[in-house]
N, C-alpha and C positions, 0 to 999 in steps of 0.2 A: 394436582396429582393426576386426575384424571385424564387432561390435555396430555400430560407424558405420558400415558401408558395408550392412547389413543396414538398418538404420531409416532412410538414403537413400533404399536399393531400395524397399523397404515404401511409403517417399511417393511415391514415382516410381508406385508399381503404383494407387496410392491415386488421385494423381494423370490418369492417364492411362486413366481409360474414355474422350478426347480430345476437340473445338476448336469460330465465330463466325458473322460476319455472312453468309458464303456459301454455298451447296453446297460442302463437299469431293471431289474426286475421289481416285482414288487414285494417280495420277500428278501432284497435289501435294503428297504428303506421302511417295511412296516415292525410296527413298534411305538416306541416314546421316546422322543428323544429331549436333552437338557440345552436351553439355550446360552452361550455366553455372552450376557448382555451389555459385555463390557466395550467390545467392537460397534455396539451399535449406537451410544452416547457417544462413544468418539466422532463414530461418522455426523453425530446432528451437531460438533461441535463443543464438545463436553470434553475439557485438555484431561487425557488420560492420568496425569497426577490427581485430578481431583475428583476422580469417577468415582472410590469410594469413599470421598465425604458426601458426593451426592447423595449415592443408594444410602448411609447412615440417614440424613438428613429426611430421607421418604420413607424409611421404614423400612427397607431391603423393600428388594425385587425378583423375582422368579421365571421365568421362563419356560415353557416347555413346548413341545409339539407332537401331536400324534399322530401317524398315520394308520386310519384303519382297514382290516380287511375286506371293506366295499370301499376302500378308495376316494374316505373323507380323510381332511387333513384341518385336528383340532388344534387350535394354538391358544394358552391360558397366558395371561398374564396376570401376577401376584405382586402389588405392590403398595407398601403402608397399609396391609389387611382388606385392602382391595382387588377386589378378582377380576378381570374381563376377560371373557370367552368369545373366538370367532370361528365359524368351520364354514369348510368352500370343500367342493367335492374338485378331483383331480384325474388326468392322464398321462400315463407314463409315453414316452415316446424316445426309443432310443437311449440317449443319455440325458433327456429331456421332462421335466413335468410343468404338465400346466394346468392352471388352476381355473376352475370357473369364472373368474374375475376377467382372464383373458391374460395374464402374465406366464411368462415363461421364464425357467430358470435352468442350469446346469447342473445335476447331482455327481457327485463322486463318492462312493460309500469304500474306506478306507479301514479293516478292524471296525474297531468300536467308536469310528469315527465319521458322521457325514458331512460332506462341505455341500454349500449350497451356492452359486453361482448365478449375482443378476448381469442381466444383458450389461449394464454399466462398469463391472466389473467387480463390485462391493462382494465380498466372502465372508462366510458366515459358516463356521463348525461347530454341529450339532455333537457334544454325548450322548453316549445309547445309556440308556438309562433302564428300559427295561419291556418286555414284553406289553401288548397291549391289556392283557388281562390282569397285569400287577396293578393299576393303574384305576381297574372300574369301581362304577360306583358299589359302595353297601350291597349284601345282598338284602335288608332291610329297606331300603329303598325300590329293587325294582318288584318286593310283593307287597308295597303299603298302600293301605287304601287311599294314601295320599295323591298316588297316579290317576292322572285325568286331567279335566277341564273346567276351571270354575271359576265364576262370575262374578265380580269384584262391584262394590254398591259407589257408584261414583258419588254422589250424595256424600257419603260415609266418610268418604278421601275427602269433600272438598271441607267438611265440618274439623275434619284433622290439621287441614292446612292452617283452619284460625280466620278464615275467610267469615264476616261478621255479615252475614246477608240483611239483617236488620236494619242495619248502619247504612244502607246504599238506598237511591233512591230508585222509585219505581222503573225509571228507563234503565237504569242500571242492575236490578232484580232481575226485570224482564228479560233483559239480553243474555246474564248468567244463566238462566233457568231456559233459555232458549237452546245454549251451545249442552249445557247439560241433559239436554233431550235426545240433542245427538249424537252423545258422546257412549260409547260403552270400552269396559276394558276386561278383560279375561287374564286370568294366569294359569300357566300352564306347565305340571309335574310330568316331566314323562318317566317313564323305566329305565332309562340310561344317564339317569341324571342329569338332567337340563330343567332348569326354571326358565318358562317363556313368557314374558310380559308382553300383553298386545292390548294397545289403545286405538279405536278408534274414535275419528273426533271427525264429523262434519263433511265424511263421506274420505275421510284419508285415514289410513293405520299406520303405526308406528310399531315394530316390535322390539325387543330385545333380550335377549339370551344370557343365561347364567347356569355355571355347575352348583348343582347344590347335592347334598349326601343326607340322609338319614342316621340317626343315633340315638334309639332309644323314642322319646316322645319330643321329641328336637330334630328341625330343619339347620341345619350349618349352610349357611350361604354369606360367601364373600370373607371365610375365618369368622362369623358371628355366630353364634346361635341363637333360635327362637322358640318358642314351646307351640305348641301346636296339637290340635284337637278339632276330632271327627266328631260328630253326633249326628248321626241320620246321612242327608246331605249340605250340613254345614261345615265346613271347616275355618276354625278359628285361630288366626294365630298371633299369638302377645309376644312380644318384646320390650322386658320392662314395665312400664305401667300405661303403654299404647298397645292395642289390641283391635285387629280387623276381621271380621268375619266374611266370610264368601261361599256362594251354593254352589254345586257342583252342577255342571251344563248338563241338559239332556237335549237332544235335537226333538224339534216338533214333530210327534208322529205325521207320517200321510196323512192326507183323509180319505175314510173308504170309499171304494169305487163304485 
């Protein structure tokens, strides 16, 4: 499931350094618009009779893209209650946008319609779906104390995974407790709704990005919900009968002069 919605994204990003015959502004193409992703299985070779026993088969699939008014351009994909979020920031040129990635494409904004235009010739018509403010997150989310920065126990995750450190012999203890010395991971709530997961491991980071909304004493990320809880600076949050806790980051004062 995830390889599909990853090699979507992939053509989407491939697609969209953006669009035609006019000057683009940027007040016709900002907004949200609705992707049809029926065009874009066909092109990976998916025979259009049987695109929707696919999407049945994965749990539907959703689409969207937004462009915002600083000129980021967020693309969700929704599929079998799995979400992936990607955003690249972009510039309009002519009839042209391109994307931080380094692609370019052609826009033509048509009514309530935009086509997108790659170099290769592949097209792709967006629905306008609706303002970018129809779209934001909770305003519960961006005044919960859940915004910020907090510090995930790696220890905690690896005791979750079922990893038997007992069971292993010392060279093998040691080397684990080695990489877990130098491993930290952070998650990260902002106020516009984005969960950010960032690992480092061994002097390399890995991150990655998710929409997630506020409801009440529940995170929703990815169509799921979780319960979750502040006290002090812990935040805990259970799903079912697994449950992680994490402090919230402070940067190490100076030291005085």
């Amino acid at each position: 499931m995830k390889n599909i919605m990853k090699l979507l994204v992939l053509v989407l990003v491939l697609m969209l350094g953006c669009i035609g015959a006019m000057a683009i502004e940027q007040s016709d193409i900002e907004g949200v618009w609705d992707v049809d992703v029926t065009p874009i299985l066909v092109s990976q070779g998916v025979p259009e009779d049987q695109v929707a026993e696919l999407l049945e088969l994965m749990g539907g699939m959703t689409m969207t893209i937004t462009f915002t008014p600083d000129q980021q351009c967020i693309m969700e994909t929704v599929a079998g209650g799995e979400a992936d979020l990607q955003k690249f920031t972009y510039t309009l040129e002519g009839e042209k946008i391109l994307m931080n990635d380094g692609s370019v494409s052609e826009l033509v904004r048509e009514g309530d319609t935009l086509t997108i235009i790659d170099p290769d010739g592949f097209t792709m018509v967006l629905a306008w779906h609706g303002p970018v403010g129809e779209v934001a997150v909770s305003a519960s989310a961006e005044s919960s104390d859940l915004v910020g920065v907090w510090e995930m126990d790696v220890n905690a995750i690896m005791a979750m995974t079922g990893m038997d450190m007992e069971s292993m012999t010392e060279d093998e203890k040691a080397m684990v407790e080695a990489v877990l010395a130098e491993t930290s991971m952070t998650l990260e709530f902002t106020a516009d709704g984005r969960a950010i997961m960032s690992m480092t491991m061994m002097g390399e980071t890995q991150t990655e990005e998710k929409a997630y909304e506020v409801q009440g004493s529940q995170i929703i990320m990815d169509g799921f919900p979780s319960d979750f809880v502040i006290e002090g600076n812990t935040l805990t949050i259970t799903e079912g009968e697994a449950s992680m806790s994490m402090t919230r980051y402070e940067e190490a004062e100076e030291p005085a002069a």
